[in-house]
C-alpha positions as CSV (number, residue, x, y, z in Angstrom):
1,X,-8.1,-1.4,-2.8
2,X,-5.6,-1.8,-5.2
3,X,-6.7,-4.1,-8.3
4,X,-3.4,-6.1,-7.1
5,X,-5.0,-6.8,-3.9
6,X,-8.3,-7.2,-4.8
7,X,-6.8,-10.3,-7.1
8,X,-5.1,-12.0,-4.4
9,X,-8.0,-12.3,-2.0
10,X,-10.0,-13.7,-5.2
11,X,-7.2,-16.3,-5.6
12,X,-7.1,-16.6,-2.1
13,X,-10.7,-17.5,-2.0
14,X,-10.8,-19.4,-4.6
15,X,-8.1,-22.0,-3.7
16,X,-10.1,-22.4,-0.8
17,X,-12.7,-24.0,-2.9
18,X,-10.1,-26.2,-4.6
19,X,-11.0,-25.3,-8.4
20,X,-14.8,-26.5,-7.7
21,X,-16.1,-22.8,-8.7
22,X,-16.1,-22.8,-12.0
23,X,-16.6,-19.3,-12.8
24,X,-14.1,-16.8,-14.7
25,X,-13.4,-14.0,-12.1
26,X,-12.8,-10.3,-13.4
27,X,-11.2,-7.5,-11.4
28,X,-11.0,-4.2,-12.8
29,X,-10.2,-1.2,-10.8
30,X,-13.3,0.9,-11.4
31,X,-16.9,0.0,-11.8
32,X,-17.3,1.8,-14.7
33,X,-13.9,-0.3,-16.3
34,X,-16.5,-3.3,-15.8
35,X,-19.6,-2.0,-16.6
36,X,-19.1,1.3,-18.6
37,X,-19.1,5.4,-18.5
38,X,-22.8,5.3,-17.5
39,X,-21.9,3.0,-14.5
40,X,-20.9,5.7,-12.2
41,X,-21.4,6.4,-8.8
42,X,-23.7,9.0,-9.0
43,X,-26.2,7.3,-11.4
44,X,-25.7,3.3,-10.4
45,X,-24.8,3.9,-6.6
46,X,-21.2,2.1,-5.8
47,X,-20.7,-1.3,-7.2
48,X,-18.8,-3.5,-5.4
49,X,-18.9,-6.8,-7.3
50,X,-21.3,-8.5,-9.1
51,X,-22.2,-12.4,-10.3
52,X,-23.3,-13.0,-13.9
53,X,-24.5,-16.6,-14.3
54,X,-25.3,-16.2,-17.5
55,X,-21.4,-16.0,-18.9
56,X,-20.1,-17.8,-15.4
57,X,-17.9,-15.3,-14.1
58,X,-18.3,-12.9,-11.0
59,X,-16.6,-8.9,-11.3
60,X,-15.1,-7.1,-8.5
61,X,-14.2,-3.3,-8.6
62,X,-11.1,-2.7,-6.8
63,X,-11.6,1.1,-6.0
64,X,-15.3,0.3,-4.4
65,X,-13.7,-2.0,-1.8
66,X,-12.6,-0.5,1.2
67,X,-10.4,-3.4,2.5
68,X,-10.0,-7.3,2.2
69,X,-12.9,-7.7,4.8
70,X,-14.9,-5.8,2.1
71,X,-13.7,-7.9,-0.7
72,X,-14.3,-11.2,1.1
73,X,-17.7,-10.2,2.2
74,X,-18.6,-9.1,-1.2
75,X,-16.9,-12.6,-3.0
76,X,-19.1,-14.4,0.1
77,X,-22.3,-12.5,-1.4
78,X,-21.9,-12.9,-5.0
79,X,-20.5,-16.4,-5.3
80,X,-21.6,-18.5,-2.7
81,X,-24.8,-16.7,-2.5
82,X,-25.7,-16.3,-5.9
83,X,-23.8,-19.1,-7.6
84,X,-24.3,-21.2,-4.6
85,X,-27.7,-21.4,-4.2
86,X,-28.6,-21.9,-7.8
87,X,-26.5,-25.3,-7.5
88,X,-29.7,-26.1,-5.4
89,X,-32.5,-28.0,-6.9
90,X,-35.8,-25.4,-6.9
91,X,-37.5,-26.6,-3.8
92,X,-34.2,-26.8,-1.8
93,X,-33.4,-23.3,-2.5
94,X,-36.9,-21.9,-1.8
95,X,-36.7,-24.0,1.4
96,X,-33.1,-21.8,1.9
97,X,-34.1,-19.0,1.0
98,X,-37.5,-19.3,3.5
99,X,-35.3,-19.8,6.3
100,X,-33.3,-17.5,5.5
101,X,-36.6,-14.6,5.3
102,X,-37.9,-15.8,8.4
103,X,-34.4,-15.6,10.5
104,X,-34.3,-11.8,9.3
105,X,-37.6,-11.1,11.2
106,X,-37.1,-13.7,14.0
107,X,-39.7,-16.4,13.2
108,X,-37.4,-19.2,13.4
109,X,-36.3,-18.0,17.0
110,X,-37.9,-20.9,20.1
């Protein structure tokens, strides 16, 4: 994806939310733009996007993204599953997060 494109579906995804994210997002085309020479493919694997609570804002790498289902699946994983569930209070989000364990080997299936 283009860095162009990569930036709508951001803004696109968060106007859904109606400014309640309050993170900074950054799209740069490569992963290494974001994170460095060392952050290549070959030694850090590809990089798709990434959330970083401790400064509020989420990356996306344009070039890692094969299409908008890609970036939209990736935003889904970084904020709402990292951002999102830390706007749980501890024993809500371990009670999350256990469901979500035991529907990945089937316990919770009757």
């Amino acid at each position: 994806m283009s860095v162009e494109e990569a930036q709508q579906v951001v803004d696109e995804f968060l106007e859904d939310y109606n400014g309640h994210i309050p993170l900074d997002a950054i799209v740069k085309e490569t992963q290494e733009d974001l994170y460095g020479p060392e952050a290549t493919y070959e030694k850090a694997g590809r990089i798709m996007g990434a959330y970083h609570g401790g400064v509020g804002a989420f990356t996306l790498a344009a070039r890692s993204l094969r299409n908008t289902a890609e970036a939209k699946k990736t935003l889904r994983h970084e904020v709402l599953g990292h951002y999102g569930l830390n706007t749980f209070k501890p024993a809500d989000k371990k009670a999350i997060l256990d469901e979500i364990i035991a529907s990945r080997h089937g316990d919770n299936i009757q």
